[in-house]
C-alpha angles and dihedrals in degrees: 000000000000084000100046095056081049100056085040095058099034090068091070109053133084122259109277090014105132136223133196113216116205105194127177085186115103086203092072089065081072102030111051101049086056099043085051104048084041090058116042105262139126119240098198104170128020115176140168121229111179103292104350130075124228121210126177114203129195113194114232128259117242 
């Protein structure tokens, strides 16, 4: 699920613009670096906060 709102928003971003994405879902540890990297953008910070994960998230530039 925590994709899927990314590649939702995303689309509707500028190129460049930034979003922060805040999961509870160990899965997105996985998933988002690959959706990411699949699809062109920049992950440009993943963290780990007790038991969510931080991703900071750069769309890419066409």
């Amino acid at each position: 699920m925590p994709v899927l709102k990314a590649r939702k928003l995303l689309a509707s971003m500028q190129p460049g613009d930034r979003v922060e994405l805040i999961s509870t879902d160990a899965a997105s540890a996985l998933d988002v670096p690959v959706f990411c990297h699949q699809a062109g953008h920049s992950l440009l910070e993943e963290r780990r906060e007790s038991d969510r994960w931080i991703f900071l998230i750069e769309k890419r530039v066409e």
